[in-house]
ZAMARGU-4260 file (C-alpha; in steps of 0.2 Angstrom, whole numbers, plus 5000, padded with zeros to 4 digits):
<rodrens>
0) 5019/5027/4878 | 5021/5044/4887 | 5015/5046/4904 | 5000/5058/4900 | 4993/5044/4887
5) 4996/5031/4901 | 4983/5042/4912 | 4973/5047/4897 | 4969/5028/4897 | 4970/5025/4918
10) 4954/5038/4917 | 4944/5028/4905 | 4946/5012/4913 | 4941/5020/4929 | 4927/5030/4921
15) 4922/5012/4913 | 4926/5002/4930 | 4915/5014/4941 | 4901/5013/4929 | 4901/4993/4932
20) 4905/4997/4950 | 4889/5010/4951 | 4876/4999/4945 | 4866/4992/4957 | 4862/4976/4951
25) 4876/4960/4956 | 4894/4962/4948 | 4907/4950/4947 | 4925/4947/4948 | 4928/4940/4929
30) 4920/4938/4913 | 4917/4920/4916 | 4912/4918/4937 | 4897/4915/4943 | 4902/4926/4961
35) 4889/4938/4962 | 4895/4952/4971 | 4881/4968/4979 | 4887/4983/4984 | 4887/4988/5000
40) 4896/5003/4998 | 4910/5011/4985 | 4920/5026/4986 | 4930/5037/4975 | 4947/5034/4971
45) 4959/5042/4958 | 4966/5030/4943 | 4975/5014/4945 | 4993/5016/4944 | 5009/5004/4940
50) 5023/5003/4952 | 5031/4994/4938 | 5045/4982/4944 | 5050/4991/4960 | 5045/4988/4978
55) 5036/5004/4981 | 5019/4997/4983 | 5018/5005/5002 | 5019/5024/4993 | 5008/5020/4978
60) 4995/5014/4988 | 4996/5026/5003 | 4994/5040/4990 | 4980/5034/4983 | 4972/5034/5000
65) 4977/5052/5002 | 4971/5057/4985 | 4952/5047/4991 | 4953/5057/5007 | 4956/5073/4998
70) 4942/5068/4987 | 4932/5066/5004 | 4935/5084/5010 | 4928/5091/4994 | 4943/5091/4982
75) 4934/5081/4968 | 4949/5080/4955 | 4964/5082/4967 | 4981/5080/4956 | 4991/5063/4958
80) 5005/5067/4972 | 5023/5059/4968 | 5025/5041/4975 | 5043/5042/4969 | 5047/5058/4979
85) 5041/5049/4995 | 5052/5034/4989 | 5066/5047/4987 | 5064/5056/5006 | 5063/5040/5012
90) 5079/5034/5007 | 5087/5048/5011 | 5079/5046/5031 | 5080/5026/5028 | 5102/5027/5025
95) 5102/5037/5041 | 5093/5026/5053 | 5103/5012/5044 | 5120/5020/5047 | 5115/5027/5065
100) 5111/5008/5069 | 5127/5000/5063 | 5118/4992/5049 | 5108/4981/5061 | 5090/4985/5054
105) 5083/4984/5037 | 5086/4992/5021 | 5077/4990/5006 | 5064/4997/4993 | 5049/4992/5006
110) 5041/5003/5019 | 5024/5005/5029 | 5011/5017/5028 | 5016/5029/5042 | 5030/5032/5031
115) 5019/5045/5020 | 5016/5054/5035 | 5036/5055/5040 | 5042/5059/5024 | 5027/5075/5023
120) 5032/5080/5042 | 5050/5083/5037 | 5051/5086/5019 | 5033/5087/5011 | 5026/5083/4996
125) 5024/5085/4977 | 5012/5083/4964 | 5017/5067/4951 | 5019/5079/4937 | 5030/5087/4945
130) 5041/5072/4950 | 5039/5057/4942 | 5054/5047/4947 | 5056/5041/4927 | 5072/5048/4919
135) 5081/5046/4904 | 5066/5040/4894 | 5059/5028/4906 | 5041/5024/4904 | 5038/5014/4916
140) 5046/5007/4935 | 5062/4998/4939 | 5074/5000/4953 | 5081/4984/4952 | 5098/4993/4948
145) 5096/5009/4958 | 5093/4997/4974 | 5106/4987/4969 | 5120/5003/4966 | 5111/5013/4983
150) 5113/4995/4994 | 5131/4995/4989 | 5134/5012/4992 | 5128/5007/5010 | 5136/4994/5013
155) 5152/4999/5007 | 5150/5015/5021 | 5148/5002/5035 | 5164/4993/5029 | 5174/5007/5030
160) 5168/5013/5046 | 5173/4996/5052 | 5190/4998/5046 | 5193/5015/5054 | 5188/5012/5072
165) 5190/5027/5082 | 5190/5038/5071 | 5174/5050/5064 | 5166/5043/5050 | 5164/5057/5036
170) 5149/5066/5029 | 5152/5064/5010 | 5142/5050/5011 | 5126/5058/5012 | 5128/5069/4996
175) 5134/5053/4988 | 5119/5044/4991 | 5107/5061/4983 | 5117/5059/4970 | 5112/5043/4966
180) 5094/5046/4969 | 5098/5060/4957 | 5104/5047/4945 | 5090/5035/4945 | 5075/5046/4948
185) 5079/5064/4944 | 5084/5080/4952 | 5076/5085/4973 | 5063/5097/4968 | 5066/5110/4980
190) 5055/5123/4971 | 5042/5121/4959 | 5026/5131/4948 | 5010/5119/4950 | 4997/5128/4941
195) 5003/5144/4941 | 5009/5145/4960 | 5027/5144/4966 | 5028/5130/4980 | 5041/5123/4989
200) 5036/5104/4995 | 5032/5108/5013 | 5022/5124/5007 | 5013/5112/4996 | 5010/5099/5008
205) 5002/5113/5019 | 4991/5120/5004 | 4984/5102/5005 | 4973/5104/5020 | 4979/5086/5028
210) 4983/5084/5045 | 4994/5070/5045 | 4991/5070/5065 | 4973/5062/5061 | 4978/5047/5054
215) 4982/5031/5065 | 4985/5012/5060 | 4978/4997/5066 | 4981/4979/5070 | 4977/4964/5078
220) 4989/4951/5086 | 4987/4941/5102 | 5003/4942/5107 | 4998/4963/5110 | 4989/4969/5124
225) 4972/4972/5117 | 4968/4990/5114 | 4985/4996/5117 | 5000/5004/5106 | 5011/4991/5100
230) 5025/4991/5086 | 5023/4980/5071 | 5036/4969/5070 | 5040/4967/5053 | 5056/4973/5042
235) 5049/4986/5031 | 5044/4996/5049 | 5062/5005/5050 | 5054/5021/5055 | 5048/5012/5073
240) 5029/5018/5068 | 5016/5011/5082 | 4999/5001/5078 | 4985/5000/5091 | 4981/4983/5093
245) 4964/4976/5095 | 4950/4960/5095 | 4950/4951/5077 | 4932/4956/5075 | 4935/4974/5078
250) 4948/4975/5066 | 4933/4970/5050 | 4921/4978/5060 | 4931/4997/5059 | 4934/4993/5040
255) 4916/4989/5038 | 4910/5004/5046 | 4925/5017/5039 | 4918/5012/5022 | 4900/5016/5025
260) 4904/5033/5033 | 4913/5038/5017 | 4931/5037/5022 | 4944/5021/5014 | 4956/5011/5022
265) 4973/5008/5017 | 4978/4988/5019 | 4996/4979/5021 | 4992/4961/5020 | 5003/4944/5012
270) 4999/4942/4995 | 5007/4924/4993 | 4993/4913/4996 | 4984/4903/4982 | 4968/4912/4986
275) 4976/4927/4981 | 4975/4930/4962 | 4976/4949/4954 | 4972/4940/4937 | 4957/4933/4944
280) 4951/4947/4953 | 4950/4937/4969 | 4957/4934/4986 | 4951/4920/4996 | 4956/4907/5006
285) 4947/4891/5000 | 4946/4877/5015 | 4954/4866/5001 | 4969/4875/4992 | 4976/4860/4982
290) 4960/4864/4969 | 4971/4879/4965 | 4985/4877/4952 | 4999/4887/4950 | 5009/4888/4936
295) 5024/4902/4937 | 5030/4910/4951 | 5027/4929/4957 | 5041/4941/4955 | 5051/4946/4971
300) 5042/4962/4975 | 5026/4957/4970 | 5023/4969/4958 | 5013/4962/4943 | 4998/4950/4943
305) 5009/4936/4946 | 5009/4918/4946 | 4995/4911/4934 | 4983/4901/4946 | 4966/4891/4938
310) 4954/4884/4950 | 4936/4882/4949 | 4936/4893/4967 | 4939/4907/4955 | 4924/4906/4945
315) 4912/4897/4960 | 4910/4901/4977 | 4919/4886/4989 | 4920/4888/5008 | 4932/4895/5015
320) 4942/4893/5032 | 4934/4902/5045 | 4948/4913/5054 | 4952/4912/5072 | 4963/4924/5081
325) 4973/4909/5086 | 4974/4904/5066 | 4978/4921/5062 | 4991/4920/5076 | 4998/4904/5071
330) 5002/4913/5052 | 5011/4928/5058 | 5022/4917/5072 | 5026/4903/5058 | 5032/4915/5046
335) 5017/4911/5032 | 5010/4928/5035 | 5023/4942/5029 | 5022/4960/5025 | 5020/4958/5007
340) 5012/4969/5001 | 5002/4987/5001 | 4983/4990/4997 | 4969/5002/4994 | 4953/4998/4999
345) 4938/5007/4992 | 4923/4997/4994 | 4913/4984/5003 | 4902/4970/4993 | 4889/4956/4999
350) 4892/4939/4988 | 4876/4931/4985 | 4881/4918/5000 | 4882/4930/5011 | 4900/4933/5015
355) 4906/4951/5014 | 4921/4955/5001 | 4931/4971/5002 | 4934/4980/4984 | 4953/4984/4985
360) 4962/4994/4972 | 4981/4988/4968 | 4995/4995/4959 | 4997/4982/4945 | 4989/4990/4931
365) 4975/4986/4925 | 4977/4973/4915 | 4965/4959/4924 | 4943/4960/4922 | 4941/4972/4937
370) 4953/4983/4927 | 4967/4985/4942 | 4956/4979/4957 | 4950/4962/4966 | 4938/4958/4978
375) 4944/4952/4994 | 4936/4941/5007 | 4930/4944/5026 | 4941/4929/5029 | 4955/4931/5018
380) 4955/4949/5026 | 4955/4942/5042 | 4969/4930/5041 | 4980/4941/5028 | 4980/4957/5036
385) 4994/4966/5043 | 4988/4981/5050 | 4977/4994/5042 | 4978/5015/5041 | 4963/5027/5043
390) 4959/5041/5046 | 4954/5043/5066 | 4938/5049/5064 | 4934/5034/5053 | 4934/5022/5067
395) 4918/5020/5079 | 4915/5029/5094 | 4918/5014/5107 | 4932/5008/5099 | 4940/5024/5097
400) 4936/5028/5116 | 4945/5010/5121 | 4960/5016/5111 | 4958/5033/5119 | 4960/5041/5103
405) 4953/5059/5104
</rodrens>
């Protein structure tokens, strides 16, 4: 199927999905549940996408909340900007660092939010149509091979600077590496007509109107000075981006109240729980897991719906464990809470119980009921998350004045 018929079909869903999501009565998370979801608030967003079998999930959803903020500053049908060309810039930035620190940091298909913001600052940005990152035909995602063929080119440079200490280590292996971004996901678009205007990608990240100054992220660890700048430690943050760290409840209560001024939050959280099921439209954490059972495994980017779970806690609210920041702590230190995976949240609902769930737009498709979204819960949120990304205006007053953001 051809890329425009794939988005002819992304815009009905969503047309269909927001039609659900508008009403003002209770929705639910699939055909069969009895969780009774009331909107508290719901904003715009562009269509669902599929990163396909790649490890971009960090582009695709930091776009989306890009395209929702343009939509907030009055651009109503912005065009889709190119996950792929900020996948591109930042492997190019990426096997610099990498080389620069002797191979001693991580190098992969995964990166962090403030990634977007690098890669505009320095290169810019382009419309999908413009870039699409498919060659040859391809319809749909997969860099198992180009990671594969970019990591050995890598590692290959490190081995030979090894072998020829004292000596300078050349620069042919930067025209080597475009070359096989080339390869895999098309030519570097230097310049380019966009409806009927000749851009460059920085002159067309300026015609934007984005400051990418104004957005900050956010987390909360007890290990961090509250209310201070910290640095998230977690392999995908190879461009040293800086979090501000604050209380638990703060962190749910600057979601909460982002959402009901009109601006979306984008979300990094682990994905690997039980609770968590794309197919089922949910993520929670039940008190008792061992109700949930899984049958398959999710792949190793965790980039489709994954592993199919059943449980009755899909279909019927159970309780849930209540999250402390101690809990929460114990997750991150242990290693069970990982960097997974990169979200979009667009909403906030009230179950009929009484807990509050957040509407989150993923990058899977839309293959499951809520056509490409879930509904996440306060406490699934609150032991889950790795950090959040807003813009700063978004956040409240007296928080914002404890961060001394200005």
């Amino acid at each position: 199927m051809k890329k425009h018929q794939l988005l002819g079909l992304a815009l009905i869903f969503s047309g269909s999905l927001f039609a659900q999501f508008g009403n003002t009565g209770s929705i639910k998370n699939s055909e069969n549940s009895s969780y009774k979801f009331t909107k508290i608030a719901h904003l715009d967003a562009t269509p669902v996408q599929s990163q396909g079998f790649t490890g971009t999930c960090w582009s695709f959803s930091a776009l989306s909340f890009f395209e929702s903020e343009l939509m907030r500053m009055g651009n109503k049908n912005p065009a889709l900007l190119s996950e792929m060309y900020i996948a591109r810039k930042a492997y190019e930035s990426k096997a610099d660092k990498y080389l620069r620190m002797d191979g001693k940091i991580n190098f992969s298909e995964g990166g962090a939010f403030h990634d977007i913001p690098y890669v505009i600052k320095h290169y810019g940005i382009v419309p999908e149509s413009v870039y699409t990152g498919l060659v040859n035909g391809a319809e749909t995602h997969n860099h198992a091979e180009l990671f594969n063929v970019i990591d050995g080119a890598m590692q290959g440079v490190l081995k030979s600077k090894d072998g020829t200490r004292g000596t300078a280590m050349s620069t042919n292996w930067k025209p080597a590496i475009n070359g096989i971004l080339d390869a895999y996901l098309g030519p570097d678009p230097k310049e380019f007509v966009f409806e009927g205007k000749k851009y460059t990608p920085k002159s067309y990240a300026s015609s934007l109107g984005l400051d990418m100054d104004d957005y900050v992220s956010i987390t909360s660890f007890t290990h961090f000075d509250e209310y201070k700048k910290c640095m998230l430690e977690i392999p995908d943050n190879w461009a040293w981006g800086e979090s501000y760290n604050v209380p638990l409840p703060d962190m749910m209560a600057v979601v909460e109240h982002a959402l009901k001024e009109g601006y979306t939050v984008a979300w990094g959280a682990d994905v690997s729980e039980k609770g968590f099921s794309f197919k089922n439209g949910l993520g929670i954490v039940p008190l008792d897991p061992s109700t949930i059972d899984v049958s398959g495994k999710d792949n190793k980017n965790f980039s489709d719906g994954g592993a199919d779970k059943t449980s009755n806690a899909f279909v019927t609210p159970v309780e849930e464990i209540k999250v402390t920041p101690e809990l929460r702590q114990l997750g991150y230190d242990n290693k069970t809470t990982t960097d997974d995976h990169g979200m979009h949240i667009v909403g906030i609902y009230k179950e009929d119980n009484g807990t509050r769930y957040l509407l989150v737009k993923n990058s899977w498709g839309t293959s499951n009921y809520p056509k490409g979204y879930l509904y996440v819960s306060e406490n699934y949120f609150n032991l889950k998350t790795i950090n959040i990304y807003l813009h700063k205006d978004a956040i409240q007053k007296e928080i914002r004045r404890k961060l001394e953001i200005k």
